[in-house]
VOPAGU-2260 file (C-alpha; in pm, 1 decimal, decimal comma):
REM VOPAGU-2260
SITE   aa  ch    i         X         Y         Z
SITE  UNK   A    0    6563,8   13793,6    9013,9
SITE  UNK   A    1    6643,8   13409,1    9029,4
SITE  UNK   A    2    6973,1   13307,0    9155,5
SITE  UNK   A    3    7173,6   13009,0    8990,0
SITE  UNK   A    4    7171,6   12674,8    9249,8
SITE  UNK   A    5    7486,4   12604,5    9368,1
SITE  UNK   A    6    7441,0   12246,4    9237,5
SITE  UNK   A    7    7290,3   12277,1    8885,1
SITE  UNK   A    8    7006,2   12049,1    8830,5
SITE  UNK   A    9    7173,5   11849,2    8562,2
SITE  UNK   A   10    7468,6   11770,7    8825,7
SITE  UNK   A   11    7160,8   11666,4    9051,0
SITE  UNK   A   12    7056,5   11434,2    8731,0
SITE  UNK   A   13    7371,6   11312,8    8675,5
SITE  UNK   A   14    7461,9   11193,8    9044,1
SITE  UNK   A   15    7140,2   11013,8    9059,8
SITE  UNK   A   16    7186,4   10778,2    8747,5
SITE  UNK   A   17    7505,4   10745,7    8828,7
SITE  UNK   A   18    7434,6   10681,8    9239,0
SITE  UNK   A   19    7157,0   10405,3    9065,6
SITE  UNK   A   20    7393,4   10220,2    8888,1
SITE  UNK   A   21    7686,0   10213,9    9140,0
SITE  UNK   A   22    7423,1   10135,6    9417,1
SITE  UNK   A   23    7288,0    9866,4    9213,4
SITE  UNK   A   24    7684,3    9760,6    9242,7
SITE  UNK   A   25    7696,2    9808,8    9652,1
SITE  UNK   A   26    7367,4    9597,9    9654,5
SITE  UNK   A   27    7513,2    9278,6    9464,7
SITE  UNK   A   28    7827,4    9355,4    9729,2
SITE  UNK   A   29    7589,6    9382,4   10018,7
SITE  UNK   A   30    7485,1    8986,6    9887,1
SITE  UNK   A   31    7755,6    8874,4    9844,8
SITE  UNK   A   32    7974,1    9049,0   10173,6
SITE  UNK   A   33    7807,8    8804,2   10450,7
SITE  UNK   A   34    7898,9    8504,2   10208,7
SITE  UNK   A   35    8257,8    8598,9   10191,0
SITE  UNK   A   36    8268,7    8696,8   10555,4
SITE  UNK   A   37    8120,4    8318,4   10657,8
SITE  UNK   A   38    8357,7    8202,5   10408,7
SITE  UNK   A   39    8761,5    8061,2   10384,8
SITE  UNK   A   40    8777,6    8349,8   10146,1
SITE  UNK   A   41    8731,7    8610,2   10462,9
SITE  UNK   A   42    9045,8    8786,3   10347,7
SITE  UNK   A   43    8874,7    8897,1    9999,6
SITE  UNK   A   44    8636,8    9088,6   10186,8
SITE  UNK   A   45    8833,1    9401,8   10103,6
SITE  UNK   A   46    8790,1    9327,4    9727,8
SITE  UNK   A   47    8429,9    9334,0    9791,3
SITE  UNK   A   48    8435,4    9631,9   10011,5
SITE  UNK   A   49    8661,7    9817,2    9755,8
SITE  UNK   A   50    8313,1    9850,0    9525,4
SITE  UNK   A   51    8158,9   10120,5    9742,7
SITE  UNK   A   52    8447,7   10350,9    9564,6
SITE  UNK   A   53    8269,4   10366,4    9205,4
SITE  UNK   A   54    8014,1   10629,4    9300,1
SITE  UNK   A   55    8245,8   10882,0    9406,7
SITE  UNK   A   56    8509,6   10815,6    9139,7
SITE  UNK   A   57    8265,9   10834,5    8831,4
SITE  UNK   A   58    8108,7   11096,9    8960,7
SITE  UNK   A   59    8394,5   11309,3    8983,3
SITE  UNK   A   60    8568,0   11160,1    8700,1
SITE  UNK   A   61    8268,8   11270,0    8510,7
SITE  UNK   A   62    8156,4   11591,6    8660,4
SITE  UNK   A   63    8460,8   11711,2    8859,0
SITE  UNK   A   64    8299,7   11953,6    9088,1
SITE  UNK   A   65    8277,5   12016,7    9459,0
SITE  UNK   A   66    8024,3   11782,0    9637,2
SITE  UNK   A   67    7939,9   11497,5    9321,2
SITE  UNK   A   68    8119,9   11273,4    9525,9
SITE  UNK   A   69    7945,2   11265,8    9839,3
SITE  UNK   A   70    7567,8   11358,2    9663,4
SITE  UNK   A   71    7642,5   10995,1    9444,4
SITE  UNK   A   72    7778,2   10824,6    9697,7
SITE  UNK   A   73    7423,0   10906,3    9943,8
SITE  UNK   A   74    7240,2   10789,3    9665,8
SITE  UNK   A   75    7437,4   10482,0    9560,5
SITE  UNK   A   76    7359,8   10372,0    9971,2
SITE  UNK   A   77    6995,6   10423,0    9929,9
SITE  UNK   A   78    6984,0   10265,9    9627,5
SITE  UNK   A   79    7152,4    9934,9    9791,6
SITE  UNK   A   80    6934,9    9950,0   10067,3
SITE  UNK   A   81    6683,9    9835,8    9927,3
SITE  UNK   A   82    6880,6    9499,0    9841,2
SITE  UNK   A   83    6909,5    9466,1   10193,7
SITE  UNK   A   84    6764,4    9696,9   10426,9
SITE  UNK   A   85    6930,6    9558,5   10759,0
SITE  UNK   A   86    7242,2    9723,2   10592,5
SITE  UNK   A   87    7057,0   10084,2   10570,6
SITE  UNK   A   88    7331,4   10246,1   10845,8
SITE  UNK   A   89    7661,4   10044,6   10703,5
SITE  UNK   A   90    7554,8   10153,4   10363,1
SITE  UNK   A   91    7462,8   10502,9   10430,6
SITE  UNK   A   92    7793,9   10511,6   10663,3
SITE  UNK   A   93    8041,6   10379,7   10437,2
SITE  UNK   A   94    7825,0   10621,9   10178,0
SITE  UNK   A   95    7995,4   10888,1   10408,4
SITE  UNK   A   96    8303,3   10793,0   10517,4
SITE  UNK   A   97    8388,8   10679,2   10142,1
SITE  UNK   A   98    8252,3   11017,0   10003,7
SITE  UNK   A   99    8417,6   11240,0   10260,1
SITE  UNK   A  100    8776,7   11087,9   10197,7
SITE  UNK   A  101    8745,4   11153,0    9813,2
SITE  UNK   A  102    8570,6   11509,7    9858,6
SITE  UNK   A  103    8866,4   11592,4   10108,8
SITE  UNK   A  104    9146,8   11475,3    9904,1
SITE  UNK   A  105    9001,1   11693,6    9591,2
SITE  UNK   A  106    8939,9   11965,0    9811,7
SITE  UNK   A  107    9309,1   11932,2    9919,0
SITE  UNK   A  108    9393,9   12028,8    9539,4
SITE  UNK   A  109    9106,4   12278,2    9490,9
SITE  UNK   A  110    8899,5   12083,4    9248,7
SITE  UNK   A  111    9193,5   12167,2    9034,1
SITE  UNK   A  112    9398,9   11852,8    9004,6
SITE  UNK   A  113    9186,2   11523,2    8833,7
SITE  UNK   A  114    9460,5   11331,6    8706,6
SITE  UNK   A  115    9411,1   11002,1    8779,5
SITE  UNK   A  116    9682,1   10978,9    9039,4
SITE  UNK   A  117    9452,1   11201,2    9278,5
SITE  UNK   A  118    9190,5   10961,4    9219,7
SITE  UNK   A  119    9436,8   10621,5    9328,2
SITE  UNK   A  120    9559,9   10895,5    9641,3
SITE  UNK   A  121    9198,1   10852,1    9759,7
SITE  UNK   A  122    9130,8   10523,8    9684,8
SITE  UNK   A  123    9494,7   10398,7    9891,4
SITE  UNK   A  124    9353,9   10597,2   10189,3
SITE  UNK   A  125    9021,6   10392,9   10194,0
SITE  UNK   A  126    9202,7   10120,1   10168,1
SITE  UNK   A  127    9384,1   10203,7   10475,7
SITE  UNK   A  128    9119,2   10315,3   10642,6
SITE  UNK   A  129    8893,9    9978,4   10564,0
SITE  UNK   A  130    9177,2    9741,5   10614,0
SITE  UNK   A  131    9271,7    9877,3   10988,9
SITE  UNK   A  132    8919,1    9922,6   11079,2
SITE  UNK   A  133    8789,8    9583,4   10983,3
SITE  UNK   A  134    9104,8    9423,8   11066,9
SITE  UNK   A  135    9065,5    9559,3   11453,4
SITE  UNK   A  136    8658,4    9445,8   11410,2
SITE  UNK   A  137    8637,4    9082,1   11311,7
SITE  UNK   A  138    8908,0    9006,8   11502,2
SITE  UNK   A  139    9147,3    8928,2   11191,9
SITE  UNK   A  140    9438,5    8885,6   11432,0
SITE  UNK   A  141    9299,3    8503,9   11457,3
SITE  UNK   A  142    9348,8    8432,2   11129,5
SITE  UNK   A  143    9680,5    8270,9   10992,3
SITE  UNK   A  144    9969,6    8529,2   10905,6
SITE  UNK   A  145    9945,8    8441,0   10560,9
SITE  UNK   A  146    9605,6    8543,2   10588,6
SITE  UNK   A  147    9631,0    8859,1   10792,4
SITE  UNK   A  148    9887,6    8949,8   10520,4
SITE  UNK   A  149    9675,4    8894,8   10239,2
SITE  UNK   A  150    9378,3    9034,1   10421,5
SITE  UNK   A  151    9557,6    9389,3   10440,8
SITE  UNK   A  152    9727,4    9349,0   10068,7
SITE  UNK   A  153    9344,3    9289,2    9927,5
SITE  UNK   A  154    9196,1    9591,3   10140,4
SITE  UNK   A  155    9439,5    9849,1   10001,1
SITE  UNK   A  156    9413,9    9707,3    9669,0
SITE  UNK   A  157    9076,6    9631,6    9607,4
SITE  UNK   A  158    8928,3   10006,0    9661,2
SITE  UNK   A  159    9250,3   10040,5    9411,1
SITE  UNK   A  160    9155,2    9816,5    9150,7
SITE  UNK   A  161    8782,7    9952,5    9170,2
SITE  UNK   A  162    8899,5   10304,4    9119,3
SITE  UNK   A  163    9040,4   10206,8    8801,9
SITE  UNK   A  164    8723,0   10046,3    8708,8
SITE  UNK   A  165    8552,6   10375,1    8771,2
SITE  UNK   A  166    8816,9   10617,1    8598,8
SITE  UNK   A  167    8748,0   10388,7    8289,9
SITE  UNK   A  168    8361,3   10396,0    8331,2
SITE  UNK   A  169    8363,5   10799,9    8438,8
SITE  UNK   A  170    8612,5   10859,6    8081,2
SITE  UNK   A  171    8378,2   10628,2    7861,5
SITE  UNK   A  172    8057,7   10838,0    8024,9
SITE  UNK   A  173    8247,9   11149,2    7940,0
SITE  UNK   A  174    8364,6   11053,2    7580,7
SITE  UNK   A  175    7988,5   10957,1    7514,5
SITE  UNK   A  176    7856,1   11305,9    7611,0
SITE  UNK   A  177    7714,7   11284,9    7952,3
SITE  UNK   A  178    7896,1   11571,6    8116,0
SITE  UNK   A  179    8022,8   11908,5    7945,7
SITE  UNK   A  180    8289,5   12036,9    8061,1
């Protein structure tokens, strides 16, 4: 008797064209990140960093299941590495770290809550996250106060801004067929 996968093959589908075109996203980010970070403009880096959300967001804006998150965000990394491959680990890390805070947050509601404040819950923690960590890492504490302050006020609010970007990408993809529910 043949059992039914625990992760449908048209979820499978779905995650990968959606992984392609957010990694495609994370590539043009993985450009642009070392001219930012060379740049007067260091403290936008969390606007740029903020783009590794849209993976995870459509995905689950689109599918809302257990695990679309973290299966688009793996292949939105590979897809990205390959517009830098000296990035493979941050890619494929971020890929995880950015995928396990959205998988735990809807797993914190069952899979049962999807309004879009969930979604900005998630996003406001990776902010956090990405604003303390790279704060503490390029040695931010150098920088003007003005720019420290901006610095942490772009980090929260770029994965923010992103995740709206991807609730209205995930709703159009929904409204135009791709996922069933």
């Amino acid at each position: 008797m043949a059992r039914t996968p625990a992760i449908p093959t048209r979820v499978l589908l779905i995650c990968a064209a959606i992984g392609v075109a957010t990694g495609l996203v994370g590539g043009v980010a993985g450009w642009i990140t070392p001219l930012v970070l060379a740049s007067p403009l260091l403290f936008l880096y969390g606007l740029v960093l903020g783009s590794h959300v849209l993976p995870g967001i459509v995905a689950q804006e689109v599918l809302r299941r257990p695990l679309v998150a973290l299966i688009t965000h793996v292949i939105a990394a590979l897809v990205a590495t390959a517009f830098n491959p000296a990035w493979a680990l941050r890619f494929l890390g971020t890929a995880l770290l950015f995928g396990a805070i959205q998988e735990g947050v809807a797993a914190l509601t069952r899979y049962r809550a999807w309004g879009a404040w969930r979604f900005f819950v998630s996003a406001a923690l990776i902010g956090v996250v990405v604003a303390v960590a790279v704060f503490f890492a390029a040695h931010l504490s150098t920088l003007p106060l003005w720019a420290q302050i901006a610095y942490l006020a772009v980090s929260v609010l770029g994965p923010v801004a992103w995740t709206a970007i991807g609730l209205a990408v995930g709703t159009a993809l929904t409204r135009a067929g791709v996922a069933r529910r």
